[in-house]
C-alpha positions in Angstrom: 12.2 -56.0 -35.2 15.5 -56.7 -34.1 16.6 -53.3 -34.6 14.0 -52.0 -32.3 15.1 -54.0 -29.6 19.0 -53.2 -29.8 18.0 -49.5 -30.3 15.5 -49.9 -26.6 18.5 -52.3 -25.4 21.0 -48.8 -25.9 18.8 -46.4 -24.7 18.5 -48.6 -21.6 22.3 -48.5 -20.9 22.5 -44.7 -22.1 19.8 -44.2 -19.3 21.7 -46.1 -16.5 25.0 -44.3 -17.6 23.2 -41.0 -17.1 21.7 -42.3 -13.5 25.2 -43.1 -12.8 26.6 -39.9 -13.5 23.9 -38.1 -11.5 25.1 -40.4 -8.5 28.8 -40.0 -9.2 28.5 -36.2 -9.4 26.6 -36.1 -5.9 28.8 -38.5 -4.4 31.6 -36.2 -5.6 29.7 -33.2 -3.9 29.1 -35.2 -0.6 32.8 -36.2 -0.4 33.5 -32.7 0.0 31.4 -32.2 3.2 33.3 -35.4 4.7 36.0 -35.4 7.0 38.3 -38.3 8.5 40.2 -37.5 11.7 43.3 -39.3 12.4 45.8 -39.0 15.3 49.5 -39.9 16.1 51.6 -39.6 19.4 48.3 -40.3 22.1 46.7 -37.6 20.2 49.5 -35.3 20.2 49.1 -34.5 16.8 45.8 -35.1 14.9 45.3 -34.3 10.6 41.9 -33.9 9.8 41.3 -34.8 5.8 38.1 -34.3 3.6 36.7 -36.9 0.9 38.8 -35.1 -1.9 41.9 -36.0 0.0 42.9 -32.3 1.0 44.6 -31.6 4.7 41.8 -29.6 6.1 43.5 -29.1 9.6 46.1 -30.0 11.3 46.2 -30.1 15.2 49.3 -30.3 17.4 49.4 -30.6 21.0 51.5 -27.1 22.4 54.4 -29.5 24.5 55.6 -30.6 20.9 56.5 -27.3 20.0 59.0 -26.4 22.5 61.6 -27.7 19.5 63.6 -30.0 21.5 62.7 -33.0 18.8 61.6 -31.4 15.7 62.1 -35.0 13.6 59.5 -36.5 16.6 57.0 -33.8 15.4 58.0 -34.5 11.7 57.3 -38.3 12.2 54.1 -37.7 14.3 53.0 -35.5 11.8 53.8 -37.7 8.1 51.8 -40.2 10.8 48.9 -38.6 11.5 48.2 -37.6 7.6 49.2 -40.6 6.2 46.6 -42.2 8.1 44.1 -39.6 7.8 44.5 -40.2 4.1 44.6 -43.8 4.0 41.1 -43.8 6.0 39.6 -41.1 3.4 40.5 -43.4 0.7 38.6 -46.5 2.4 35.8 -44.3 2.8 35.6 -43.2 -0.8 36.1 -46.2 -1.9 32.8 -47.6 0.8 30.9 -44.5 -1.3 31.8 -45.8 -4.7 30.6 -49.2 -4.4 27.4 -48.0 -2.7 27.0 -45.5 -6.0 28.2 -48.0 -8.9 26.4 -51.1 -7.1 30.2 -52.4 -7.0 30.4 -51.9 -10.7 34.3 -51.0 -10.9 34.7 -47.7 -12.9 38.8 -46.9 -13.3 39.5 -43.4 -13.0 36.7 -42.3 -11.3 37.7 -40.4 -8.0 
């Protein structure tokens, strides 16, 4: 009898890790469609990144192109995509919790 009910007891977990996957591969495909805009200099130069952490667009107003301070631009630019970045990562990590029920899964994403 006990056998029976580790045997139900693992096909319980191997059913949950299957549900989880499911989630995990739909969360994966929803990150894609996801973007986080971040800006730098009032807006003069805004990154625009998606949920699998890849620079998507990058925006910069025309006045900072002139060339008369190309480390400005530089700066404004690390900036902008360094934040962008950091937000993405906060909001794949909000997506993760939601899809693991805060059940902490290293490697994933």
């Amino acid at each position: 009898m006990s056998k029976v009910v580790k045997n139900t007891g693992l096909n319980q977990i191997l059913s949950q890790a299957q549900k989880l996957q499911g989630r995990l591969g739909r969360l994966e495909e929803d990150m894609k469609a996801k973007v986080v805009e971040a800006s730098a200099g009032d807006g003069k130069v805004t990154a625009v990144v998606n949920g699998n952490r890849e620079l998507i667009a990058l925006n910069i107003a025309p006045e900072l192109l002139n060339g008369e301070n190309p480390e400005l631009l530089e700066n404004l630019i690390i900036s902008a995509v360094n934040t962008a970045l950091n937000n993405v990562r906060e909001m794949v990590n909000y997506e993760m919790n939601r899809a693991t029920g805060g059940f902490s899964i290293p490697g994933l994403m």
